[in-house]
N, C-alpha and C positions, 0 to 999 in steps of 0.2 A: 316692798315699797321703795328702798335706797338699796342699792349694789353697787359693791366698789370694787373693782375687779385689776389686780395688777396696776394699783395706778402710781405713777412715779413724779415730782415735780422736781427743777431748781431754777435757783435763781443764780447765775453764773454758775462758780462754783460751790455755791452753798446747795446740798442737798436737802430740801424741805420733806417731799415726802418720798419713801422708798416702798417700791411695789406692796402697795395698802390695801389689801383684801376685808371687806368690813360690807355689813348685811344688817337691814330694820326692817324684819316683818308688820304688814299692819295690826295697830293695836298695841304695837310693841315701844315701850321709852325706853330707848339706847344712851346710857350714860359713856360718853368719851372723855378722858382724863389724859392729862400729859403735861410736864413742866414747859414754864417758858420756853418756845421757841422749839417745842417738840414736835410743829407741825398741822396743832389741831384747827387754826384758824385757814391755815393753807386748803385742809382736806373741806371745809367747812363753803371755803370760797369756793373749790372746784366744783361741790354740789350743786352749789348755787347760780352754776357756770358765770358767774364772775372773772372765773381766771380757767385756761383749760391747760389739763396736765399734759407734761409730755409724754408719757404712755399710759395703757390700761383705760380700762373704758367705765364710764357710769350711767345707771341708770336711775330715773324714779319716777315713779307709779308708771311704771312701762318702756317711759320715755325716755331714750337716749340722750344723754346732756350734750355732747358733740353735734350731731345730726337733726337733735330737734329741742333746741333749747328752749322756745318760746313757748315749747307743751309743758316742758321742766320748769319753767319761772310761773307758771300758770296753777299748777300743781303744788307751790310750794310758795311758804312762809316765813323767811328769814330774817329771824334777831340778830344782826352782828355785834361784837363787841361794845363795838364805835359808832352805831348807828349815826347816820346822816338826817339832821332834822332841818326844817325851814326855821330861823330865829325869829324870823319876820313875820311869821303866820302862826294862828292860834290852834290849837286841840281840834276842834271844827272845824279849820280850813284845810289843815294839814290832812287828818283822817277822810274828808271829803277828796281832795288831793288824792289820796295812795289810793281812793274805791273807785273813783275816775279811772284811774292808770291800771287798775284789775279789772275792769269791764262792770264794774256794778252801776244797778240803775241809781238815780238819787232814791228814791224808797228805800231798798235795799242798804244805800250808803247810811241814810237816814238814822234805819231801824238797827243797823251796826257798831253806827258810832255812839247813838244813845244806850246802848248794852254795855259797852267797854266804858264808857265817860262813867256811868253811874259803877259800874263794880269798882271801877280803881278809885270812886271819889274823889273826881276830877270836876262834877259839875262848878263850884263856884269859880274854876278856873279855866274855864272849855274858852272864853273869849279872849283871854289874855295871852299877851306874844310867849311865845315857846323861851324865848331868850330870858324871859322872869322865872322859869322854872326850875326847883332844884333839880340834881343828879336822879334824883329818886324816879321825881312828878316827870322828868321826859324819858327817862327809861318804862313807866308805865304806857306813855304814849305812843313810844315804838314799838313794845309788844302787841299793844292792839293792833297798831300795824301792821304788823306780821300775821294776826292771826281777821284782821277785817273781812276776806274773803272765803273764808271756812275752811281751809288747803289742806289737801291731803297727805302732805307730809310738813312737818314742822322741824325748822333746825334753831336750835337756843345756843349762843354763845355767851357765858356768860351772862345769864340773861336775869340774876340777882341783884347785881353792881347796881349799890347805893338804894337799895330798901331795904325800907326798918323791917322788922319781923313781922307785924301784923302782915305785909305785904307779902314778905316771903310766904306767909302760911297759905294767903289766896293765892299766890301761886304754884303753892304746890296742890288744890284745889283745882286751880285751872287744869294743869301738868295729867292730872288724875282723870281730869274728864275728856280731854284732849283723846287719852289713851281709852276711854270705856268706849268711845266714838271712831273706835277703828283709827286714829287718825299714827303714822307711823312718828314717832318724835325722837330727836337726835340732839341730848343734850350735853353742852359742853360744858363742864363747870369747875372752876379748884373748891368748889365747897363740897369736900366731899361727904358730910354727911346727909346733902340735900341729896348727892347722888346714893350714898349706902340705901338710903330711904325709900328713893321715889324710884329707881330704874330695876327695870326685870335682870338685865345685863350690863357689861358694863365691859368697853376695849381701854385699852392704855397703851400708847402711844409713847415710844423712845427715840430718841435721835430720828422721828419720821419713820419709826418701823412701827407696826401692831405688835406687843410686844406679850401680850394675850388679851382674850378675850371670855367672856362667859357670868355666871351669876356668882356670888363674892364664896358660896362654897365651893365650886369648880375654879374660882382663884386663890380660895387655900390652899384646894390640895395641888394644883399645880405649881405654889410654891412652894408648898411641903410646911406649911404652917396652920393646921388647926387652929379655930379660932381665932385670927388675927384678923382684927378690924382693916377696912380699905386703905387706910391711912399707912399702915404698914406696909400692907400688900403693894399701895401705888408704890413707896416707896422703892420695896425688893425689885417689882418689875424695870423700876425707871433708873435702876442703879444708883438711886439717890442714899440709898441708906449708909454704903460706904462710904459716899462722896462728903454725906453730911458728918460721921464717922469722923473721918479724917480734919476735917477742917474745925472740928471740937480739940481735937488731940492738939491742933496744932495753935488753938486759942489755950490750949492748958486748962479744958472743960472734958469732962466726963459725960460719954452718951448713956442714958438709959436704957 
């Protein structure tokens, strides 16, 4: 459903991503992990074809993002970090808004927006401007966005930022059904125990390299750590452990 074949980006001399080879079978939730500015938001956009890489080519659900991106934005459901909302327009205008701009008829927008208003318990707030809502209440709104058109492949950036737990729980519910429904999901997240939990696999991302990839026991044994939870593991792969290491020693703190 996603193929990333050789793909390279920069922005001048800043190298974002470096030949990124990374694959989401349907059915499959792909957790992607990587420190600040390791690239995950770059690789994230280029799927989105948002932004196009300097080499390497991608695909999803068939469809080459270069040569035919309007089948790939078609195809696909994008949370970004930072979504982009109307402040001006309420949960109804807005969601009626993205069903227009996906091709849905008003029935369809209709029977969509009332599904996602009531799961995220939005109803007493569906008429009120987006600019009253907290962090939480417009991140629930952007997800539905993303997922209003039923798209067969799904990318989550960050896609927790600023909900309470009850939340997080229905969405690791949605996340769950998303995936029983063949649908391929590419989620990006620093929580990583939402990702130890909820993904089949899981890449990590260094300096814009995949730096491995696989399920958290094929990332033990490729770091040669039995039992070591994601947390460590992201660590070892991301270089951070020394890095963190070091900057303890140098506060006159002892690492664990």
């Amino acid at each position: 459903m996603i193929r990333v074949e050789g793909v390279s980006k920069s922005y001048g001399t800043v190298e974002a991503l470096c030949d990124v080879h990374l694959a989401v079978a349907p059915g499959e939730l792909f957790g992607l992990l990587g420190a600040n500015g390791s690239g995950k938001t770059t690789l994230n956009r280029c799927i989105a074809t948002l932004i196009r890489p300097d080499a390497g080519t991608i695909e999803v659900a068939g469809h080459d993002a270069a040569s035919d991106a309007e089948a790939v934005r078609r195809a696909l459901g994008y949370l970004s970090e930072s979504p982009v909302l109307y402040p001006g327009l309420s949960a109804d205008e807005f969601l009626a808004f993205v069903g227009g701009i996906r091709g849905l008829s008003d029935t369809e927008i209709s029977a969509q927006r009332d599904r996602w208003i009531a799961l995220f318990e939005l109803e007493e707030f569906r008429r009120a401007p987006l600019r009253s809502f907290s962090q939480g209440m417009a991140r629930k709104v952007a997800l539905a966005a993303s997922l209003l058109a039923d798209p067969e492949v799904v990318l989550l950036d960050e896609p927790t930022n600023g909900l309470d737990p009850p939340s997080v729980f229905l969405f690791r519910q949605i996340i769950a059904q998303l995936k029983a429904e063949g649908k391929a999901v590419l989620l990006s997240s620093h929580v990583l125990p939402l990702v130890e939990q909820s993904c089949d696999r899981i890449g990590i991302l260094a300096e814009g390299r995949v730096a491995v990839t696989g399920n958290l026991s094929q990332l033990q044994t490729s770091a040669g750590k039995p039992g070591a939870d994601l947390e460590e593991l992201f660590l070892h792969f991301s270089g951070l452990d020394r890095v963190m290491l070091e900057r303890l020693a140098d506060a006159g703190l002892r690492g664990g």
